[in-house]
Structures are given as C-alpha cells and as structure tokens.
C-alpha positions in Angstrom: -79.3 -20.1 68.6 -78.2 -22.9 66.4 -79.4 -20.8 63.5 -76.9 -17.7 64.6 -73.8 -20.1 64.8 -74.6 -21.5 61.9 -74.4 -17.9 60.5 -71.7 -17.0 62.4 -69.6 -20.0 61.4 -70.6 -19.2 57.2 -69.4 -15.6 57.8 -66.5 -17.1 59.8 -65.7 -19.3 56.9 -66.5 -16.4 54.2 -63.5 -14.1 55.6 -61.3 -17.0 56.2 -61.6 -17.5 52.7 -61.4 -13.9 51.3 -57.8 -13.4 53.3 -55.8 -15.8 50.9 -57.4 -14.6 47.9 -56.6 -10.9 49.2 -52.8 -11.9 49.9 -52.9 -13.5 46.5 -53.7 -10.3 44.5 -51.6 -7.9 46.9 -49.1 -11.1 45.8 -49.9 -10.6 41.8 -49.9 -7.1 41.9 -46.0 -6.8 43.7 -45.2 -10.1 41.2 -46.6 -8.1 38.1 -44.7 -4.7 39.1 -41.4 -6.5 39.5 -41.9 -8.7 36.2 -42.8 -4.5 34.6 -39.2 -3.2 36.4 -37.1 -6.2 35.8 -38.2 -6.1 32.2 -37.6 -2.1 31.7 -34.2 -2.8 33.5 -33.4 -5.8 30.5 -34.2 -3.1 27.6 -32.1 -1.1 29.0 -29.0 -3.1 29.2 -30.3 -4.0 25.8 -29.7 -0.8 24.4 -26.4 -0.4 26.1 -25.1 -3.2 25.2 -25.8 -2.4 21.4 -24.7 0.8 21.6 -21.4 -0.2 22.9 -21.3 -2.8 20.0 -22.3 -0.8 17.6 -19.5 2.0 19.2 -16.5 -1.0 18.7 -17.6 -1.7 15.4 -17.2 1.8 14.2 -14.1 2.6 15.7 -12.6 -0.4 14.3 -14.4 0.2 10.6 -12.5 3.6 11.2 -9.3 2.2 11.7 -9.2 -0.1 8.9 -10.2 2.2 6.3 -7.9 5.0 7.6 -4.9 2.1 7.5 -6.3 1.1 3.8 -5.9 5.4 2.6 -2.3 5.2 3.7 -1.8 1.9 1.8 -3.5 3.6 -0.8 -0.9 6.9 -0.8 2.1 4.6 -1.0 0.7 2.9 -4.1 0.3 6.0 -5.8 3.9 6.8 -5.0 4.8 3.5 -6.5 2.8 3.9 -9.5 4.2 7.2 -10.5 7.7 5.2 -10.2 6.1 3.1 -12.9 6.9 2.6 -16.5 4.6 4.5 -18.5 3.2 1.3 -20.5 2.4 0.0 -16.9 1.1 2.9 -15.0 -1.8 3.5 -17.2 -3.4 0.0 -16.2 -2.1 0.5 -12.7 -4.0 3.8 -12.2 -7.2 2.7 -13.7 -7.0 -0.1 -11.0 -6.3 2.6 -8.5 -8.7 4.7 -9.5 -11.2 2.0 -9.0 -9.7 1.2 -5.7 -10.7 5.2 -5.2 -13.9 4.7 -5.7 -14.2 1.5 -3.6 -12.5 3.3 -0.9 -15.0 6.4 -1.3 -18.2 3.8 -1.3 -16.7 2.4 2.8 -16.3 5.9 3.7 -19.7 6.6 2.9 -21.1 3.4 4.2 -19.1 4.5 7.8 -20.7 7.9 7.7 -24.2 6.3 7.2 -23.4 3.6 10.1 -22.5 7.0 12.1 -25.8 8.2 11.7 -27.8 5.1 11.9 -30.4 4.3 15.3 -29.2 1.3 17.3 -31.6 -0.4 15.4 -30.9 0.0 12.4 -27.0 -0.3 12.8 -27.1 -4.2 12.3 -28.3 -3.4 8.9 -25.9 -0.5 7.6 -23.1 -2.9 9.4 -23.8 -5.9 7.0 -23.2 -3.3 4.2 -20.2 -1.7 6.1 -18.5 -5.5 6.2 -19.1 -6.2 2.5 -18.1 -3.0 1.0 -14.7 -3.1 3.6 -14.0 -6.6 2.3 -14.5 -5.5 -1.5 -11.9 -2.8 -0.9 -9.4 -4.7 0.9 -9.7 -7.7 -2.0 -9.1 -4.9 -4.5 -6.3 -4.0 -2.4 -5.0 -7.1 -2.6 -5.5 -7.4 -6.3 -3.7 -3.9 -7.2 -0.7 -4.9 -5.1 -0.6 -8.3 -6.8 0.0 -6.6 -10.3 2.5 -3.9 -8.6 5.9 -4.5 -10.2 
C-alpha cells in the first residue's frame, strides 16, 4: 500500500508540475501573438507616417518651385527692358536659371513617382537641386539693374 501512495503521490507531483509549464506556453503563445500584432500595427503607422511626410514634402517642393517660375517670368520682363549690352549677359544667366529650374522640376516628378522608401533618397536630391536654383535666383537678381 505504501508502494501505491508512493506512486500516487509521484503522479500527483508529475501533473502538479506539468500545469505551470502548460500555462506558461498557453502564456508564450498569447505573448508571442501580441508581440506579431503590435509589431504589424508599428509598420503600419510606419508607413503612414512616411507617406504623409513624404506627401508635405512634395507639396511644399511644389509650391516653391511654382513661386520661383513666376519670379522667373518677371525677370524676363525685366530683362527685355534691358540695355542691349546688358541683356545679353542677363539672359545667358537666365537661360541657365532655365535649366536649373527644369533639373527641380524633374527631380519633383521623380520624387512623385518614388516608393516610400526610396523618397528619402530622391528628397536629398530634391533639396539640393531647389537650393542651387534659388541661389541662382539670387545671383541673377543681384546683377539685375
């Protein structure tokens, strides 16, 4: 009889034993789906969240170069008012402005098109070229008379 509770007690203490461990996996598993969720819910707003940016960024990339063409109209009107001996330097400087302007508006189109990924990349471009064109702005206008 000893022998028998003996046993009994070991199988006793065997399943008393198993019911953490089985808690702790049920545990895991629920603690592993909600890490999976919580994760795909973070790459989500991820993607959002660069998407909007990358929205803001063209729209105001937009703006400026659409404010720099009208800057760009009234300096043509000015240089036609110029003296001849002038207007020939002035409109090779526009005419490089031109193509600086040109180069943004194809860097825009190319940040239009680019994958949220990529954008960060064709942005960095965006900035430079925009900043070139806006310092030759600047220079034309200095040498306006």
């Amino acid at each position: 009889m000893s022998r028998d509770l003996l046993a009994v007690g070991a199988i006793s203490v065997m399943f008393a034993s198993l019911v953490p461990w089985s808690s702790m996996v049920a545990e895991s598993s629920v603690s592993a789906e909600k890490v999976v969720k919580e994760t795909q819910e973070a790459i989500e707003a991820t993607k959002e969240y660069t998407s909007q940016q990358k929205e803001v960024f063209q729209r105001k990339a937009q703006e400026e170069l659409t404010a720099i063409q009208r800057q760009i109209i009234g300096l043509r009107e000015n240089i036609a008012k110029a003296s001849e001996s002038t207007r020939a330097d002035l409109q090779k400087s526009l005419n490089e402005l031109e193509k600086k302007k040109d180069a943004v508006k194809e860097r825009l189109d190319e940040l239009k098109g680019a994958t949220d990924t990529k954008w960060h990349e064709v942005r960095d471009g965006m900035n430079n070229a925009l900043n070139e064109l806006k310092h030759s702005y600047q220079k034309l206008l200095s040498h306006m008379p």
